[in-house]
mmCIF file of the N, C-alpha and C atoms, coordinates in Angstrom:
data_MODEL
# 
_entry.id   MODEL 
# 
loop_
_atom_site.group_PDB 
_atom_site.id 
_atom_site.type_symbol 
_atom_site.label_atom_id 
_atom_site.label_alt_id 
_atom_site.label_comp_id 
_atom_site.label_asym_id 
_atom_site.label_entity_id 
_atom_site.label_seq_id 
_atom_site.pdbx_PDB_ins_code 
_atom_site.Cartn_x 
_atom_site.Cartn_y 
_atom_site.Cartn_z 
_atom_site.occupancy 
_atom_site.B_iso_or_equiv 
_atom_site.pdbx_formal_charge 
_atom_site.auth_seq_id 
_atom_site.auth_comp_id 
_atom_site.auth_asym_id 
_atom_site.auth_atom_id 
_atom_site.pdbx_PDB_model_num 
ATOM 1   N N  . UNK A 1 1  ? -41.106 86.424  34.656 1.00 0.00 ? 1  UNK A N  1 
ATOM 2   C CA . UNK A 1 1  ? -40.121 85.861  35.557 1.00 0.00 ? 1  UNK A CA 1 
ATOM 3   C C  . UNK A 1 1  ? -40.703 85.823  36.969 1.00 0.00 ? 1  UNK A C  1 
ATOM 4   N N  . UNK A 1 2  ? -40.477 84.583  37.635 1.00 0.00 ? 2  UNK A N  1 
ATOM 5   C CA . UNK A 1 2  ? -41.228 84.355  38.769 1.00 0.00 ? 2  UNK A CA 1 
ATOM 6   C C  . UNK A 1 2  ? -40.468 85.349  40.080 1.00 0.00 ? 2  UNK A C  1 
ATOM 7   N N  . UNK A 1 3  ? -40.512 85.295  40.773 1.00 0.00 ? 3  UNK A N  1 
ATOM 8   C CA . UNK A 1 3  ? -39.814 86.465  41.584 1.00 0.00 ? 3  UNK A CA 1 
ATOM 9   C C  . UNK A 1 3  ? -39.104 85.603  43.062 1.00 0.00 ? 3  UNK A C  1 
ATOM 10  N N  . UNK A 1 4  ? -38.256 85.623  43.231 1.00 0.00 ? 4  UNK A N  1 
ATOM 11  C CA . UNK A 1 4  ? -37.247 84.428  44.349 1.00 0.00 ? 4  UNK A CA 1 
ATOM 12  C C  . UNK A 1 4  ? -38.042 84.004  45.165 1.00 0.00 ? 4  UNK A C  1 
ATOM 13  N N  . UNK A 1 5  ? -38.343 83.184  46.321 1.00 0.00 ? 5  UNK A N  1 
ATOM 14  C CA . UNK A 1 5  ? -38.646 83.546  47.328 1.00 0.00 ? 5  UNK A CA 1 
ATOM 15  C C  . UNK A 1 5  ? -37.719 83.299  48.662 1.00 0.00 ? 5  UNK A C  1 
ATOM 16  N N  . UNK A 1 6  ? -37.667 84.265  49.658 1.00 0.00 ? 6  UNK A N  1 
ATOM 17  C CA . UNK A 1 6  ? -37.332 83.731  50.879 1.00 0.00 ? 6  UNK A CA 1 
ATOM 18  C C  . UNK A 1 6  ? -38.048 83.128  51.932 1.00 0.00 ? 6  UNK A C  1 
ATOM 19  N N  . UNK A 1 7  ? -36.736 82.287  52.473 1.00 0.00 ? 7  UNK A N  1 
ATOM 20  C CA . UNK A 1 7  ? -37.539 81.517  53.808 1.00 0.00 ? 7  UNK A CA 1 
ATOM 21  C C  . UNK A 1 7  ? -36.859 82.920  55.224 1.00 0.00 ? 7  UNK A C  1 
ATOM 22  N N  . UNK A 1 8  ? -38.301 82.966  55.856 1.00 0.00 ? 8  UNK A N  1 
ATOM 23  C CA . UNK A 1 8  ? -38.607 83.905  57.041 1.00 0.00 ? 8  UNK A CA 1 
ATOM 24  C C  . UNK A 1 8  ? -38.951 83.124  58.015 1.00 0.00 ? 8  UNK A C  1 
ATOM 25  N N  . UNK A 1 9  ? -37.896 83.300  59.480 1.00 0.00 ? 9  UNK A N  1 
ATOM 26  C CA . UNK A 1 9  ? -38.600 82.551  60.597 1.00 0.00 ? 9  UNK A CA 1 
ATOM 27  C C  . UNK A 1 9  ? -39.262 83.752  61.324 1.00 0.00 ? 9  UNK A C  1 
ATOM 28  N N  . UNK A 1 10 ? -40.164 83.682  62.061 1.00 0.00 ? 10 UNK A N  1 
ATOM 29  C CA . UNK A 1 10 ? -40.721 84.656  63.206 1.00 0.00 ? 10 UNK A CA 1 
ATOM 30  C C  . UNK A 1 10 ? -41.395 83.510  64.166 1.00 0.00 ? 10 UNK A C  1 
ATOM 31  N N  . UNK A 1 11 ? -41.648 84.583  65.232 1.00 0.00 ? 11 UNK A N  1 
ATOM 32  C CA . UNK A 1 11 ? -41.597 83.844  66.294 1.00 0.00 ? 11 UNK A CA 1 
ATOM 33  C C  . UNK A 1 11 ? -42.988 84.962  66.683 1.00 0.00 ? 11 UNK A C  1 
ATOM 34  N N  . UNK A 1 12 ? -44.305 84.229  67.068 1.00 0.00 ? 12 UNK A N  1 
ATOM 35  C CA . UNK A 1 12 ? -45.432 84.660  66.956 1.00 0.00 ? 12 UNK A CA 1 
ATOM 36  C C  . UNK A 1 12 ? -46.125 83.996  68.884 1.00 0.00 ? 12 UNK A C  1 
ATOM 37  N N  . UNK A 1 13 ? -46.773 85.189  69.509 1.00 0.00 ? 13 UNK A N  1 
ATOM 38  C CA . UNK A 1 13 ? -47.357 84.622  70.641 1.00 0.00 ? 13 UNK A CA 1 
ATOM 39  C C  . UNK A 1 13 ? -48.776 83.658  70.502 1.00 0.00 ? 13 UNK A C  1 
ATOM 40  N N  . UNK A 1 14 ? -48.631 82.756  71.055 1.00 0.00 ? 14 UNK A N  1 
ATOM 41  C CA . UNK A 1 14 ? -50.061 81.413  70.853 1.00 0.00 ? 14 UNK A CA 1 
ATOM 42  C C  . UNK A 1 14 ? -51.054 82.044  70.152 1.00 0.00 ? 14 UNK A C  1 
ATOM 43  N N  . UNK A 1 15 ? -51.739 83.217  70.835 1.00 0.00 ? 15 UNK A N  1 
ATOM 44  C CA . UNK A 1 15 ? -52.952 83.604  70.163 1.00 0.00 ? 15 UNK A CA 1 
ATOM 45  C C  . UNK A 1 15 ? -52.947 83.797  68.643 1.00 0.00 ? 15 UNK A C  1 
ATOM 46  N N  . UNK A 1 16 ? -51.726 84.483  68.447 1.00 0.00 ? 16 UNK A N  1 
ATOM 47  C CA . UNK A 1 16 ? -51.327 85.164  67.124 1.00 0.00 ? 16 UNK A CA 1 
ATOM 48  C C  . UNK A 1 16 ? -51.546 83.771  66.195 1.00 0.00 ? 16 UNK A C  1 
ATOM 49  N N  . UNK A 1 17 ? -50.307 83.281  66.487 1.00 0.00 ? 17 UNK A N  1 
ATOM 50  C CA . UNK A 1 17 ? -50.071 82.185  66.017 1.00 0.00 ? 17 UNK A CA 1 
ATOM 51  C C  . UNK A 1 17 ? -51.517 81.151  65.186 1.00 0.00 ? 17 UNK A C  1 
ATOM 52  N N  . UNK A 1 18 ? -52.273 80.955  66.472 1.00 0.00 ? 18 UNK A N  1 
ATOM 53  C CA . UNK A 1 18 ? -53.549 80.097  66.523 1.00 0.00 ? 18 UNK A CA 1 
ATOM 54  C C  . UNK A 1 18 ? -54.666 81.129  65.350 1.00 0.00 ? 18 UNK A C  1 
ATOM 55  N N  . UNK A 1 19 ? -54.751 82.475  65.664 1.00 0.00 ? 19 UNK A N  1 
ATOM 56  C CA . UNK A 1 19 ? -55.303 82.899  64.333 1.00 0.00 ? 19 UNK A CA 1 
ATOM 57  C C  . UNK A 1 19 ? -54.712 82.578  63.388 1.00 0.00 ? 19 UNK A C  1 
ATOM 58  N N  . UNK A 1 20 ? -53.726 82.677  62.889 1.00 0.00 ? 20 UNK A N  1 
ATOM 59  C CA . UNK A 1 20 ? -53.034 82.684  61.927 1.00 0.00 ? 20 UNK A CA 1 
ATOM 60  C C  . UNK A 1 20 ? -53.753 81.630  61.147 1.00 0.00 ? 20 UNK A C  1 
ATOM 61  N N  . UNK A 1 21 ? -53.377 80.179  62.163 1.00 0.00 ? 21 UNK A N  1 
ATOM 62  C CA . UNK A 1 21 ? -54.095 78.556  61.464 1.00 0.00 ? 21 UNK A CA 1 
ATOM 63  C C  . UNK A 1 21 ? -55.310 78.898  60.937 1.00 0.00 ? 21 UNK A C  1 
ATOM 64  N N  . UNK A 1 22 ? -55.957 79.446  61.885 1.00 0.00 ? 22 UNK A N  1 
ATOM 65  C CA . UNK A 1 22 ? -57.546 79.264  61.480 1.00 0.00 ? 22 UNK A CA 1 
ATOM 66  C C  . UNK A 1 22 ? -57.405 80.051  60.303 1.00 0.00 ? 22 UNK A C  1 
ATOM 67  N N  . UNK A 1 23 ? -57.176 81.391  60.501 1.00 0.00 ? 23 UNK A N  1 
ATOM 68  C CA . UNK A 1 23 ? -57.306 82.253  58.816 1.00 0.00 ? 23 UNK A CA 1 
ATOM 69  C C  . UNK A 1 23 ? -57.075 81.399  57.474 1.00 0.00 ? 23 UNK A C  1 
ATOM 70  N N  . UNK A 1 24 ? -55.419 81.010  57.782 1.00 0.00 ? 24 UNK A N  1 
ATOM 71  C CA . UNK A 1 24 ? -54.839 80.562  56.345 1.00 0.00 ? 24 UNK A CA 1 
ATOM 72  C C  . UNK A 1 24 ? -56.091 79.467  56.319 1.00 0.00 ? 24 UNK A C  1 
ATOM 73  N N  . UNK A 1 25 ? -57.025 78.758  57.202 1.00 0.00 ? 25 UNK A N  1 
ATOM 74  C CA . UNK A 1 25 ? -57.808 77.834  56.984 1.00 0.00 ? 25 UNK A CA 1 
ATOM 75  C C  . UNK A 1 25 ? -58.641 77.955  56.125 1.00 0.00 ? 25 UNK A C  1 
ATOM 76  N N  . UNK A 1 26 ? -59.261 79.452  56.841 1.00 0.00 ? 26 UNK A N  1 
ATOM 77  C CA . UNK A 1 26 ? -60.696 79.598  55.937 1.00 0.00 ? 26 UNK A CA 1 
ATOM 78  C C  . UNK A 1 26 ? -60.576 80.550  54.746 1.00 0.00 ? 26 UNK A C  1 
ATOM 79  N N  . UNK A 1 27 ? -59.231 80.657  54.698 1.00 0.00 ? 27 UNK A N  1 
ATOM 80  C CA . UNK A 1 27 ? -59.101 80.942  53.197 1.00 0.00 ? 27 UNK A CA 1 
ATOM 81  C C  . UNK A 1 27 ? -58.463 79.906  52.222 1.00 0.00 ? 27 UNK A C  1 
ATOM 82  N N  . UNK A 1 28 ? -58.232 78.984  52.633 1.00 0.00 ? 28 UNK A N  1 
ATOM 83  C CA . UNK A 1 28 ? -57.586 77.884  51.995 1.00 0.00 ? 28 UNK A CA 1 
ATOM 84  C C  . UNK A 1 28 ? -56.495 77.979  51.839 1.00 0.00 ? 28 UNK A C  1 
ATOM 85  N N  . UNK A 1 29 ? -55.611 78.071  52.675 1.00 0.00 ? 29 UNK A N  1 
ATOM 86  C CA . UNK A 1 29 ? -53.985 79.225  52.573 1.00 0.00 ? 29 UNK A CA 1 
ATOM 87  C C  . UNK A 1 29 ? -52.918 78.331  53.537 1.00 0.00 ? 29 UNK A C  1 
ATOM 88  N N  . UNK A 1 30 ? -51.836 78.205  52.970 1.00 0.00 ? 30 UNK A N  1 
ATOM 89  C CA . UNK A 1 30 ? -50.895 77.698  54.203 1.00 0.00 ? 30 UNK A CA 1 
ATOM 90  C C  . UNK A 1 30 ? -50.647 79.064  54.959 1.00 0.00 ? 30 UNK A C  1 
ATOM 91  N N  . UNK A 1 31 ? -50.091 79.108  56.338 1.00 0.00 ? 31 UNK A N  1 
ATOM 92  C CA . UNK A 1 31 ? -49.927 80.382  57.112 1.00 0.00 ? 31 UNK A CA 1 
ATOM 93  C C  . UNK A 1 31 ? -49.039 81.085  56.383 1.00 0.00 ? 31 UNK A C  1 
ATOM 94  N N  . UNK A 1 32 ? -47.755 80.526  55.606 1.00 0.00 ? 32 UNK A N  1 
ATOM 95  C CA . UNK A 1 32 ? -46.592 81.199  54.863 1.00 0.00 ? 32 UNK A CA 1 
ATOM 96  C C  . UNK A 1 32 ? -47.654 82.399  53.971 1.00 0.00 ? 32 UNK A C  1 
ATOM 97  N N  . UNK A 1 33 ? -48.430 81.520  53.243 1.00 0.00 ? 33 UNK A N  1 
ATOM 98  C CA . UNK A 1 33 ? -49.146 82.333  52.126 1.00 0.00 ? 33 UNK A CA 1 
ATOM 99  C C  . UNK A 1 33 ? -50.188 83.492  52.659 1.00 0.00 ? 33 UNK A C  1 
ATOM 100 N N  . UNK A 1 34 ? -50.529 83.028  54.053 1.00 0.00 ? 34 UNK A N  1 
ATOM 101 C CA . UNK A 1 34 ? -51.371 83.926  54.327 1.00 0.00 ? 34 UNK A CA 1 
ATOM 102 C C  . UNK A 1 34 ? -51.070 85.638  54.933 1.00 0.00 ? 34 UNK A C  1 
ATOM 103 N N  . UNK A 1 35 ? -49.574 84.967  55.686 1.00 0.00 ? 35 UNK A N  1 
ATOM 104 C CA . UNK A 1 35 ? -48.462 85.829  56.232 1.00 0.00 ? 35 UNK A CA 1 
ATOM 105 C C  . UNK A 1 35 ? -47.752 86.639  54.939 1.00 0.00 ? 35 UNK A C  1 
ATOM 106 N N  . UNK A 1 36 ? -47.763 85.715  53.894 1.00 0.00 ? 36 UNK A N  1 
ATOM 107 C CA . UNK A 1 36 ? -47.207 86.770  52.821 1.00 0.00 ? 36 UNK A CA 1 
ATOM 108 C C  . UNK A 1 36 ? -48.131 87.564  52.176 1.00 0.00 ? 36 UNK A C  1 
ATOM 109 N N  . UNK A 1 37 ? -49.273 87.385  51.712 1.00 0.00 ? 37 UNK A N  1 
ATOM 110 C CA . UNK A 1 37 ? -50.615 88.321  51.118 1.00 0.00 ? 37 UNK A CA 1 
ATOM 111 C C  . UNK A 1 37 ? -50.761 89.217  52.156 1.00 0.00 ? 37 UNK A C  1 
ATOM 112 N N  . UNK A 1 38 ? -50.759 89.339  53.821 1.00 0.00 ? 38 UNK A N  1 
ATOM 113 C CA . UNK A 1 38 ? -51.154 90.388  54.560 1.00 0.00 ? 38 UNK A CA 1 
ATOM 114 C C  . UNK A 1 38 ? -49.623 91.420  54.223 1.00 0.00 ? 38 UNK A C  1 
ATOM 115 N N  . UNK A 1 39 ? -48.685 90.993  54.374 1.00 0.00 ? 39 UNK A N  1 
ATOM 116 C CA . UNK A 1 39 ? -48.013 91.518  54.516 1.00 0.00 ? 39 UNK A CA 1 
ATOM 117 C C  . UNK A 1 39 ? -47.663 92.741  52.436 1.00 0.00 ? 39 UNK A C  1 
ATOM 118 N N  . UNK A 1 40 ? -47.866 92.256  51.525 1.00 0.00 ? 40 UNK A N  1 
ATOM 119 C CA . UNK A 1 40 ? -48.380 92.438  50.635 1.00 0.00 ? 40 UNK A CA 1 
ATOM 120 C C  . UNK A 1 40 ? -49.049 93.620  50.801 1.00 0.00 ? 40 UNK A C  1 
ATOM 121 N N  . UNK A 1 41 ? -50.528 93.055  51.243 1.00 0.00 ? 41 UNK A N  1 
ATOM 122 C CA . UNK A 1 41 ? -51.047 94.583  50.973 1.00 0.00 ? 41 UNK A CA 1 
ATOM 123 C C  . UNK A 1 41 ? -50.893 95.368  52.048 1.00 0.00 ? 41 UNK A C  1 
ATOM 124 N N  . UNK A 1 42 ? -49.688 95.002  52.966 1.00 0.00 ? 42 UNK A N  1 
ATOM 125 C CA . UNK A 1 42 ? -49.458 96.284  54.202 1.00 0.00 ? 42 UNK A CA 1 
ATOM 126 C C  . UNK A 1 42 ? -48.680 97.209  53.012 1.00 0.00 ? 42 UNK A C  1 
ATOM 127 N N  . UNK A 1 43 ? -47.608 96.242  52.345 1.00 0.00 ? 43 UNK A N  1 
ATOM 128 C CA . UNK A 1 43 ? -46.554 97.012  51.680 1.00 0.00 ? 43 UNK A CA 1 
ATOM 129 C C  . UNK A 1 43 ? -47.448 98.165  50.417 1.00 0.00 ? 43 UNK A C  1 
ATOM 130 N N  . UNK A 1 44 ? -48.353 97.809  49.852 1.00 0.00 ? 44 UNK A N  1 
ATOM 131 C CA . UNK A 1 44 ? -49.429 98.329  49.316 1.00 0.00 ? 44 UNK A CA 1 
ATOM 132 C C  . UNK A 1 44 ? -50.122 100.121 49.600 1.00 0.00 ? 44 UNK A C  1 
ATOM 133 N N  . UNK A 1 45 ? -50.499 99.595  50.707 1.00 0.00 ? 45 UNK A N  1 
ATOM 134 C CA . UNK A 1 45 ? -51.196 100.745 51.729 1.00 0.00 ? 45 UNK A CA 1 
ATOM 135 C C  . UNK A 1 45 ? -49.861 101.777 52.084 1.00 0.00 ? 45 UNK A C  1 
ATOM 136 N N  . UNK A 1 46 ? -49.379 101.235 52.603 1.00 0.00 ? 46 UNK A N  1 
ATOM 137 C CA . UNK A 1 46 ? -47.875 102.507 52.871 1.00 0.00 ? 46 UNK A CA 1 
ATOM 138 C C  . UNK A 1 46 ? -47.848 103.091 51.375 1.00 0.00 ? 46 UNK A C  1 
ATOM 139 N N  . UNK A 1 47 ? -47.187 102.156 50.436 1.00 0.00 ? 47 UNK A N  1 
ATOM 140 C CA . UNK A 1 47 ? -47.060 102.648 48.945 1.00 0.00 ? 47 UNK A CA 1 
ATOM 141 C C  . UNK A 1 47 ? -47.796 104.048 48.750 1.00 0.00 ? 47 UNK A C  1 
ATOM 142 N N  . UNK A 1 48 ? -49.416 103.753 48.884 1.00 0.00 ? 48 UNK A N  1 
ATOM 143 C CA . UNK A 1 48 ? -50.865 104.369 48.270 1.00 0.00 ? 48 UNK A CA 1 
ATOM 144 C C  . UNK A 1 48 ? -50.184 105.356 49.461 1.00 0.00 ? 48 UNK A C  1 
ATOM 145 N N  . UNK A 1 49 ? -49.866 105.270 50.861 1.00 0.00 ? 49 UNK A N  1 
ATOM 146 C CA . UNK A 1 49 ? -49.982 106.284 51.619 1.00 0.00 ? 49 UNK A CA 1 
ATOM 147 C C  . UNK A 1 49 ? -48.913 107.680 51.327 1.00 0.00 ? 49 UNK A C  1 
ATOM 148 N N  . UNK A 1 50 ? -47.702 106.977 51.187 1.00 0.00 ? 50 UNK A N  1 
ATOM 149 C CA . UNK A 1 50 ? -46.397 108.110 50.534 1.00 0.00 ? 50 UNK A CA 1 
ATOM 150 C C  . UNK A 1 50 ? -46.669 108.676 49.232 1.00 0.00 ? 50 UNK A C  1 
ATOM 151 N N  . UNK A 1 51 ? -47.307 108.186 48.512 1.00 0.00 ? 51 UNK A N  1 
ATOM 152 C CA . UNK A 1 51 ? -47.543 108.566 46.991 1.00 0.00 ? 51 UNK A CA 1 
ATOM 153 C C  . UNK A 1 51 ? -48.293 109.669 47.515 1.00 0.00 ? 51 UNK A C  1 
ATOM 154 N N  . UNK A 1 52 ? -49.756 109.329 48.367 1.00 0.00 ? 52 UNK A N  1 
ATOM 155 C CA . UNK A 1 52 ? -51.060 110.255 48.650 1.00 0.00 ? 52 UNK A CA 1 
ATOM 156 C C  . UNK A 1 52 ? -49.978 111.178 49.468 1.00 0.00 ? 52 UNK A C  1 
ATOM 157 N N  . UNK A 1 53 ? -49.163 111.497 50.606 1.00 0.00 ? 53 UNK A N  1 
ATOM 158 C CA . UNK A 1 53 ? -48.484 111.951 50.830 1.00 0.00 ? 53 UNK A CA 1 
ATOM 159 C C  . UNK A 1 53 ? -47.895 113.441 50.158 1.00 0.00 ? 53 UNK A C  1 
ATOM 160 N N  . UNK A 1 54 ? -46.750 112.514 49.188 1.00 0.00 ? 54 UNK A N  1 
ATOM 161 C CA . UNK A 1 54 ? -45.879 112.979 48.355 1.00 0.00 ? 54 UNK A CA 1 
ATOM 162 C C  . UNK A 1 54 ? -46.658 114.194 47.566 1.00 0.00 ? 54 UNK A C  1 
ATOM 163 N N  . UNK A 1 55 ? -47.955 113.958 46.895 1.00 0.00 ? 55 UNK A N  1 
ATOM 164 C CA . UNK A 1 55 ? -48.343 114.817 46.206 1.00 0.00 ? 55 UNK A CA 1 
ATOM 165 C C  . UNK A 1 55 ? -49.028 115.787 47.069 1.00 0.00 ? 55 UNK A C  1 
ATOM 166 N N  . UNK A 1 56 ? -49.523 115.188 48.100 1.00 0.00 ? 56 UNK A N  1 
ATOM 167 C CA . UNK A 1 56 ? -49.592 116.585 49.025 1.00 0.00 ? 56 UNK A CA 1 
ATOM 168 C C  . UNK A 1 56 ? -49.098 117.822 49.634 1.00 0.00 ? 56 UNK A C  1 
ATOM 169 N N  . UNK A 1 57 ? -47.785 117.141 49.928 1.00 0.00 ? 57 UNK A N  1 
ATOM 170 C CA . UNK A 1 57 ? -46.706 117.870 49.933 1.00 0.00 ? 57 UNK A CA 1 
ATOM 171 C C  . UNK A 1 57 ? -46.013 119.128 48.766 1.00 0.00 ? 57 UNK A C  1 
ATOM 172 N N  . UNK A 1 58 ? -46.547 118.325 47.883 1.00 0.00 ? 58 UNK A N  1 
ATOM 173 C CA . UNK A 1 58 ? -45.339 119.010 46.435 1.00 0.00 ? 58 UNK A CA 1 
ATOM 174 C C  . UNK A 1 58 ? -46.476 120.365 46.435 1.00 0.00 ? 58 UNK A C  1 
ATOM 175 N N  . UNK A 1 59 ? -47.794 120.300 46.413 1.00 0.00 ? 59 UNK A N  1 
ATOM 176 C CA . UNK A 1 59 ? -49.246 121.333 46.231 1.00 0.00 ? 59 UNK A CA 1 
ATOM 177 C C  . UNK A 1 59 ? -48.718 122.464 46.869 1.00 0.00 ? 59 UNK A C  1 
ATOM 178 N N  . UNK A 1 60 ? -48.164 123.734 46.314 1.00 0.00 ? 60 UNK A N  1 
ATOM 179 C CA . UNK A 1 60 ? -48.824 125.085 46.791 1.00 0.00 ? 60 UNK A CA 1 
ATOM 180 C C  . UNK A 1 60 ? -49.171 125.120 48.010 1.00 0.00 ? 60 UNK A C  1 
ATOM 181 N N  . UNK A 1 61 ? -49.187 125.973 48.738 1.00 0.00 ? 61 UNK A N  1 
ATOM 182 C CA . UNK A 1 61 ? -49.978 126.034 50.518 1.00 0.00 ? 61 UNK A CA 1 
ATOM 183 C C  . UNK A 1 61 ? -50.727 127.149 49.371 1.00 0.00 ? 61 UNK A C  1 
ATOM 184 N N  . UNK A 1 62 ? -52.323 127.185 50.127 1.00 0.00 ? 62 UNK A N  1 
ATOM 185 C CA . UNK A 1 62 ? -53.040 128.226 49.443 1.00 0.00 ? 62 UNK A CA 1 
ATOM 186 C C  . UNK A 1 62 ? -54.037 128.488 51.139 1.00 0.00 ? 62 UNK A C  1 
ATOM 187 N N  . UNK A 1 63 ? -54.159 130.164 51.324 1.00 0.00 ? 63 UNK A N  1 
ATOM 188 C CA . UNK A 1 63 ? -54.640 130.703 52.443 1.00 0.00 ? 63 UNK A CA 1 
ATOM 189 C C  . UNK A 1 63 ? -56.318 129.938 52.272 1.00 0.00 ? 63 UNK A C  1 
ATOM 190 N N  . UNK A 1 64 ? -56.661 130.143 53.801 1.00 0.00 ? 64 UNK A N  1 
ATOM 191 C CA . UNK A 1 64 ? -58.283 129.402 54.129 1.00 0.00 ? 64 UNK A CA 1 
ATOM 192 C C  . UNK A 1 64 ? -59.077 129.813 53.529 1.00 0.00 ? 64 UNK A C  1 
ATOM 193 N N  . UNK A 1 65 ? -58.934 131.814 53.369 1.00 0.00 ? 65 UNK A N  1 
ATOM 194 C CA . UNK A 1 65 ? -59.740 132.404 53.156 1.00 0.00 ? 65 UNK A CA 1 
ATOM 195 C C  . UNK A 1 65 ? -59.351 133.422 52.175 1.00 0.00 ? 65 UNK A C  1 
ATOM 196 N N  . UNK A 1 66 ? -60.100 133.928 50.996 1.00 0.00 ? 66 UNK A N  1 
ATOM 197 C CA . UNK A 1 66 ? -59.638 134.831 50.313 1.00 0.00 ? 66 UNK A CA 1 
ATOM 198 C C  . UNK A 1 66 ? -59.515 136.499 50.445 1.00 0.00 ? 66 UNK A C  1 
ATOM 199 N N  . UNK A 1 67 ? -59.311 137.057 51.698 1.00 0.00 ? 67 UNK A N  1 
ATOM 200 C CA . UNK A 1 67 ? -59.248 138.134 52.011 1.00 0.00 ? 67 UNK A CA 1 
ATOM 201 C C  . UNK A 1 67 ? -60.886 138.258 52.649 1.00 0.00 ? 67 UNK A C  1 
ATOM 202 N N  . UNK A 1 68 ? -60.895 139.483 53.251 1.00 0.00 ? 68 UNK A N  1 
ATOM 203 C CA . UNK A 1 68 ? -61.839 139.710 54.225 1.00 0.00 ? 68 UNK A CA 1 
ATOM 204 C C  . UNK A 1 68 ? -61.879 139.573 55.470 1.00 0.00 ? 68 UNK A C  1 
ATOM 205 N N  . UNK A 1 69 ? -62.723 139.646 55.960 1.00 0.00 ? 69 UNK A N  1 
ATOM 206 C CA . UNK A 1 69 ? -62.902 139.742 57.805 1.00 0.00 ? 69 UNK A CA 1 
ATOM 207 C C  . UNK A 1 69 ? -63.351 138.491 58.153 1.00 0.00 ? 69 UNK A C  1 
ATOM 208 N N  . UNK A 1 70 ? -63.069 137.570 58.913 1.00 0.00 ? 70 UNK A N  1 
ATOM 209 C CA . UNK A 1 70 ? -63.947 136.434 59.579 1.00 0.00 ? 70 UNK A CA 1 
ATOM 210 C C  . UNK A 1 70 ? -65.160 137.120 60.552 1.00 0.00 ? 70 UNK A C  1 
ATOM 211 N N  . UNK A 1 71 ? -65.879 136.409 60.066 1.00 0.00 ? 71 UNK A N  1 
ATOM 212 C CA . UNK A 1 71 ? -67.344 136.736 60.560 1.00 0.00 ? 71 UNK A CA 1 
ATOM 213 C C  . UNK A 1 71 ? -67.381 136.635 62.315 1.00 0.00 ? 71 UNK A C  1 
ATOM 214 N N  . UNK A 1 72 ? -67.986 137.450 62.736 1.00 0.00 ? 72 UNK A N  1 
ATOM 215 C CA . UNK A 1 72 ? -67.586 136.930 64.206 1.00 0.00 ? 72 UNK A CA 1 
ATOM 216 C C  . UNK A 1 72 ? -68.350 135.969 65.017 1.00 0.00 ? 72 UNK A C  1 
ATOM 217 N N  . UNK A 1 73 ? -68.049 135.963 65.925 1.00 0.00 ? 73 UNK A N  1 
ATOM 218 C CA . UNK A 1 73 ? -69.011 134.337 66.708 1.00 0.00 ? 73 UNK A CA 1 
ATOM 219 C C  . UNK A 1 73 ? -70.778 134.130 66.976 1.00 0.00 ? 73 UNK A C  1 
ATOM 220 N N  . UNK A 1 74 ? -70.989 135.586 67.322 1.00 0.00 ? 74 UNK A N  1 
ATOM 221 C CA . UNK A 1 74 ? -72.080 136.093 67.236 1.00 0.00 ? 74 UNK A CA 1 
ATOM 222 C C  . UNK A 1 74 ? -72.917 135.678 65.592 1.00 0.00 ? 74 UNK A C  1 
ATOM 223 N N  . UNK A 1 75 ? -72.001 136.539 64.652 1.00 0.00 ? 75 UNK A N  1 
ATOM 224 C CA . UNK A 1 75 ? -72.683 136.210 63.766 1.00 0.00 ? 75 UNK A CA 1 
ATOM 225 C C  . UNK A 1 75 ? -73.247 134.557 63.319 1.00 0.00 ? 75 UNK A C  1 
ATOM 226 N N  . UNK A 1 76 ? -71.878 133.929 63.844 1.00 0.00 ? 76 UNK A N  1 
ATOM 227 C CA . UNK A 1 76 ? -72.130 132.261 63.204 1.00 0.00 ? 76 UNK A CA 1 
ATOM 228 C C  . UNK A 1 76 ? -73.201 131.805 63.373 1.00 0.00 ? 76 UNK A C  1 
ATOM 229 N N  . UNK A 1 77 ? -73.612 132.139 64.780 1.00 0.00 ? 77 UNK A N  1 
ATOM 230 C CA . UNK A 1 77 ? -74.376 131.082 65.492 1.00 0.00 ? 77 UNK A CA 1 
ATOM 231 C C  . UNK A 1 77 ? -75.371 132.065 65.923 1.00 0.00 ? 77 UNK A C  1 
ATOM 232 N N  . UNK A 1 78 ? -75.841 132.844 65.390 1.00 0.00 ? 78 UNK A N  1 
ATOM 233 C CA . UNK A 1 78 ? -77.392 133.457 65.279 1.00 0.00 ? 78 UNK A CA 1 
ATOM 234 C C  . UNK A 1 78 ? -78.008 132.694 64.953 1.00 0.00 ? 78 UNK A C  1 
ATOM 235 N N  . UNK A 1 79 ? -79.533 131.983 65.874 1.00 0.00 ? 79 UNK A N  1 
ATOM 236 C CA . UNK A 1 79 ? -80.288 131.330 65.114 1.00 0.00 ? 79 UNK A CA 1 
ATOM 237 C C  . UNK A 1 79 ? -81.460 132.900 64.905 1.00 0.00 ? 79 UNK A C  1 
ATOM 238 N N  . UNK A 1 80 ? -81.930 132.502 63.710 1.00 0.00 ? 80 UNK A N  1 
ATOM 239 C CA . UNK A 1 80 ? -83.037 133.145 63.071 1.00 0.00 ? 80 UNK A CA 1 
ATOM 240 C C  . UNK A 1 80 ? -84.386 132.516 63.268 1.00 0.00 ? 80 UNK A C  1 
ATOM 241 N N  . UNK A 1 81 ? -85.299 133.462 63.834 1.00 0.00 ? 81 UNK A N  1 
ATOM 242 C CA . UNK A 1 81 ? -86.606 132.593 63.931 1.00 0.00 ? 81 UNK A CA 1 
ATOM 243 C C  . UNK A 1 81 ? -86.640 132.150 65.319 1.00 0.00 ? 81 UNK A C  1 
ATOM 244 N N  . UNK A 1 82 ? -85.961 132.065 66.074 1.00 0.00 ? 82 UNK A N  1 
ATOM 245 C CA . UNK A 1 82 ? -86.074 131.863 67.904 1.00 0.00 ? 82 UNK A CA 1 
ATOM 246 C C  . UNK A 1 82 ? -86.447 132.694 68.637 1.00 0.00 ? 82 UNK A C  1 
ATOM 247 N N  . UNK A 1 83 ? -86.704 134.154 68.433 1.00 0.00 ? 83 UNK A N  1 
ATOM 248 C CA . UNK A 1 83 ? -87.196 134.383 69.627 1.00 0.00 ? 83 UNK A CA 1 
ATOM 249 C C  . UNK A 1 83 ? -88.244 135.574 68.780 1.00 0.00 ? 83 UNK A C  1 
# 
């Protein structure tokens, strides 16, 4: 089943606009079609983003470190072999 479509007016500043032509151009696209595929995979990316999200969220919090002392600053950044 094909899926409805609606008619959308917007109101776009020259520059916008003037990309727009050229794009849908050099993809072979009327602007409608080109305005609807971007918008597509915006809806896409959010999707992928709440999902990636969502399961982040649901995960356990688990500590940085498994017990012990953090090493101190000194230790980190000893170079060996300098002097």
């Amino acid at each position: 089943m094909k899926a409805r479509k609606r008619n959308v007016t917007i109101t776009l500043d020259e520059e916008t606009a003037r990309w727009a032509r050229i794009e849908a151009a050099r993809r072979d696209l009327s602007v409608s079609e080109l305005l609807a595929s971007l918008i597509r995979q915006q809806m896409a990316a959010d999707r992928s983003y709440e999902i990636a999200m969502r399961d982040f969220l649901s995960r356990s919090s688990r500590p940085l470190k498994q017990g012990g002392k953090y090493p101190a600053r000194d230790e980190l950044h000893e170079r060996q072999g300098l002097c």
